[in-house]
C-alpha positions as CSV (number, residue, x, y, z in Angstrom):
1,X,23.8,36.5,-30.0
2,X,24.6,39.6,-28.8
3,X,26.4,38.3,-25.5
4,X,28.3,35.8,-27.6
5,X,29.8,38.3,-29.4
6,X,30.3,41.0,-26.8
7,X,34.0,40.8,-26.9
8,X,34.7,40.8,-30.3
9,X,32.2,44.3,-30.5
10,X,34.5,45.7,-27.5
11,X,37.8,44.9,-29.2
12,X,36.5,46.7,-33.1
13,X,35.3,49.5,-31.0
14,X,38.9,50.0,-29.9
15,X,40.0,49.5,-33.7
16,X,40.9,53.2,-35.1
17,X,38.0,53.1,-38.0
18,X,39.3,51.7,-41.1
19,X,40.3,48.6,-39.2
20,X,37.0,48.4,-37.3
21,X,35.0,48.2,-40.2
22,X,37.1,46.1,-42.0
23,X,37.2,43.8,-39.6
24,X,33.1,43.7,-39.4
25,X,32.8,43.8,-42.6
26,X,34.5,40.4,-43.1
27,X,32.9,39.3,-40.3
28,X,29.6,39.9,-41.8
29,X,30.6,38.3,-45.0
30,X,32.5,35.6,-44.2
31,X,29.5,33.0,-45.8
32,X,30.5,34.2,-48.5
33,X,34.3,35.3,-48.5
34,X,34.4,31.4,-47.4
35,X,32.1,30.1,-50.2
36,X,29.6,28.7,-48.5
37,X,27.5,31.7,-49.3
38,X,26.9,33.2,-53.0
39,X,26.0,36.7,-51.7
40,X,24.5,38.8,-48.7
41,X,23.1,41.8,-48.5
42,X,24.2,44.8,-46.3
43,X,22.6,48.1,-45.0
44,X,24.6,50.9,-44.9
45,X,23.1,54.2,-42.8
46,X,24.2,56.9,-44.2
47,X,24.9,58.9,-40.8
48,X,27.0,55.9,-40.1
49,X,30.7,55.5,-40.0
50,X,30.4,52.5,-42.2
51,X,28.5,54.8,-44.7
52,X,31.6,56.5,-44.9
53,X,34.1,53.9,-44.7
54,X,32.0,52.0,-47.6
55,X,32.9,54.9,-49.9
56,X,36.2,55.5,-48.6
57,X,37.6,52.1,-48.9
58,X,34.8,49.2,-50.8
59,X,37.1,49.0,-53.9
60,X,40.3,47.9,-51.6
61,X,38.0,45.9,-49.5
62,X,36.2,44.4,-52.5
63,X,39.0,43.2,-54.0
64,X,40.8,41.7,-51.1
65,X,37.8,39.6,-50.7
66,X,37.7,38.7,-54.6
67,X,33.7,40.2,-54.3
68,X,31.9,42.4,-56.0
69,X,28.4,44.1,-55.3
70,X,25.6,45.7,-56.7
71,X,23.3,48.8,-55.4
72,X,19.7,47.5,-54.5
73,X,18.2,50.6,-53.2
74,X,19.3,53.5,-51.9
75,X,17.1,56.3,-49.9
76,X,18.6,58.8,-47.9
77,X,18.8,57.2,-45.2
78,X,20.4,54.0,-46.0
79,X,22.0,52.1,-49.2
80,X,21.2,49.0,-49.5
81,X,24.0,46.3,-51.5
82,X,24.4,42.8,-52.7
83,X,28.2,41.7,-52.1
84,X,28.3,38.2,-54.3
85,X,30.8,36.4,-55.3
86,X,30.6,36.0,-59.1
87,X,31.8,32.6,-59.9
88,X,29.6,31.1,-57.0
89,X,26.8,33.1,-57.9
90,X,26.9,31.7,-61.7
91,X,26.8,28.6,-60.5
92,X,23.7,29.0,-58.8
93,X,21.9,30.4,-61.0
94,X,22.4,27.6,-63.7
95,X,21.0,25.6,-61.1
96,X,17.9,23.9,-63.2
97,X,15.5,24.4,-60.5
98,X,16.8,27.7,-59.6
99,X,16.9,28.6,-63.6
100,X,13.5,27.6,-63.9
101,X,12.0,29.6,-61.1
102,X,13.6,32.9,-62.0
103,X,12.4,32.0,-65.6
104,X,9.0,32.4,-64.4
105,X,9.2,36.0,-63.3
106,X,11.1,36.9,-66.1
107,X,14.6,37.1,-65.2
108,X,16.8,36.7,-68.6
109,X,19.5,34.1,-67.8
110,X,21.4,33.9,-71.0
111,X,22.5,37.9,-69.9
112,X,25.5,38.7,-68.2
113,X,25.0,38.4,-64.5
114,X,25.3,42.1,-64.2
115,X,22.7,42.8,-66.4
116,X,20.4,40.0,-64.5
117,X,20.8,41.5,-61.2
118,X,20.0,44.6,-62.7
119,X,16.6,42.8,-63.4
120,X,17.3,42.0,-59.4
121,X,17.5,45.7,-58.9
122,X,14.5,47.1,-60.9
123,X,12.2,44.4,-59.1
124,X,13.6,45.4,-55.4
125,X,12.6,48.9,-55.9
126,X,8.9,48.3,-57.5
127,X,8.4,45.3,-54.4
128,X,10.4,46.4,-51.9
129,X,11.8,43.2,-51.0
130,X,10.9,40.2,-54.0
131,X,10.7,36.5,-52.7
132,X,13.5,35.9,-55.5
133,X,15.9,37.5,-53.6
134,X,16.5,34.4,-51.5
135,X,17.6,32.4,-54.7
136,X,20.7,34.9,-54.6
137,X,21.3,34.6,-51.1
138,X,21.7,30.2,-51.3
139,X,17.9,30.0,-49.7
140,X,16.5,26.8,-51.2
141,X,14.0,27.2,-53.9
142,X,11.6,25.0,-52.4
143,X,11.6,27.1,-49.0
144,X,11.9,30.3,-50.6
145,X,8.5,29.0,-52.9
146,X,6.8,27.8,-50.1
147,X,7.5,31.3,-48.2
148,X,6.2,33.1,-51.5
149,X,2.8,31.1,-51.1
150,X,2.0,31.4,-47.2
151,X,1.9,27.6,-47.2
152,X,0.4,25.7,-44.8
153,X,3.3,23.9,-44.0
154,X,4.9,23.6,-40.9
155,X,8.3,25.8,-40.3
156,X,10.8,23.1,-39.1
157,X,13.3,26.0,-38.2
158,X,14.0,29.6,-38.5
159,X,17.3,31.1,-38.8
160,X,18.9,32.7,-42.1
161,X,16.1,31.8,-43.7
162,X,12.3,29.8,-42.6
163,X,13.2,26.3,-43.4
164,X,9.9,24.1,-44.8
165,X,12.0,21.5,-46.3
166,X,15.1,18.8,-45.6
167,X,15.7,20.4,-42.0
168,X,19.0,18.8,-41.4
169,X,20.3,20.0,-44.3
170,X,19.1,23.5,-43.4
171,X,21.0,23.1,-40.1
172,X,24.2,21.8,-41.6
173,X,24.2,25.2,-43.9
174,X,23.4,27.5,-40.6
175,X,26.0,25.8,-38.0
176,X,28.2,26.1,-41.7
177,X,27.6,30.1,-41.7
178,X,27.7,30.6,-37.9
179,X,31.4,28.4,-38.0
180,X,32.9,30.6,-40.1
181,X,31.3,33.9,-39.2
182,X,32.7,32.7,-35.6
183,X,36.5,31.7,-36.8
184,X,36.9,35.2,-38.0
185,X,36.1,36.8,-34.4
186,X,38.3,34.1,-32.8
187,X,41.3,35.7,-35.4
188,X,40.0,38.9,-34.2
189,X,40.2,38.6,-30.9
190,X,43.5,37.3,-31.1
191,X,45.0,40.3,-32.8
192,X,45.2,38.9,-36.7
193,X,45.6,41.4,-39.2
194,X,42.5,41.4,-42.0
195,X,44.9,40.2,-44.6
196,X,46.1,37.0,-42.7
197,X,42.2,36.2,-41.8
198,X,40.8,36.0,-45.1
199,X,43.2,34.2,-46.1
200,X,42.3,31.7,-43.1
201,X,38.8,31.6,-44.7
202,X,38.4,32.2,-48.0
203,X,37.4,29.3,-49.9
204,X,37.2,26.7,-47.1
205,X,33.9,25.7,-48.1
């Protein structure tokens, strides 16, 4: 992974900084800035240049992309954020399955999807990391219950997620991400502004 994208790390690195993290920032989100994707979550160090660029610029940036986010922990170290997109991330969670699931660890789905990730929130500080999350980040239900349960089943792949169930499918919504994710560093390379690139990807899902 980290050969394949060795140029397009060379060329931000050569970005002055607002640019560069831009750039990777879209790069990282472009699942999601594309649709395909209702959310991801991102790590910002705080002794980072992105730390800094985050609160410099994540308004400007947030809006460009037409996302918002939400704060799931933050230490001092790091802060960690959900950048969703709102309309796709309704969506999901009317999902009857989905509903249903999130129902069971008491998640209040008539609220305001604010006010349900704050539920999100509260329950990624007490367990560092719940199994719900994946339901916000497009994972299958059935994967992400068979995760939660340390079935027995055989993984039939890992990459954004441990697949258990309907592997081609799986596969369709990796090569999906990776398409996208790898459209934006072709635009990079080849000296697109950020404006012009999102609007290359965003809703082509």
């Amino acid at each position: 992974m980290e050969n394949k994208y060795k140029n397009f790390y060379k060329i931000l690195s050569e970005m002055d900084e607002s640019t560069r993290f831009k750039k990777f920032m879209l790069f990282m989100l472009a699942p999601v800035v594309a649709g395909y994707k209702p959310s991801s979550t991102i790590t910002l160090v705080k002794k980072s240049s992105d730390y800094f660029e985050w609160n410099k610029s994540k308004e400007e940036l947030l809006e460009e992309l037409n996302l918002n986010y939400i704060v799931l922990r933050e230490c001092s170290e790091a802060k960690i954020i959900l950048v969703f997109n709102e309309a796709k991330l309704r969506e999901r969670l009317k999902n009857k399955e989905n509903k249903n699931f999130l129902e069971g660890l008491n998640y209040d789905l008539s609220l305001d999807i604010f006010e349900i990730l704050l539920k999100l929130k509260e329950r990624y500080n007490l367990y560092h990391c719940p199994h719900e999350l994946g339901i916000f980040l497009g994972i299958p239900v059935e994967d992400v219950k068979d995760f939660m349960e340390c079935t027995e089943k055989k993984c039939l792949a890992c990459g954004y997620w441990k697949v258990y169930n309907n592997y081609d499918e799986a596969i369709k919504t990796f090569n999906d991400y990776n398409l996208v994710k790898d459209r934006v560093v072709r635009l990079v390379n080849n000296d697109n502004d950020f404006t012009n690139i999102v609007n290359e990807i965003k809703g082509v899902a």
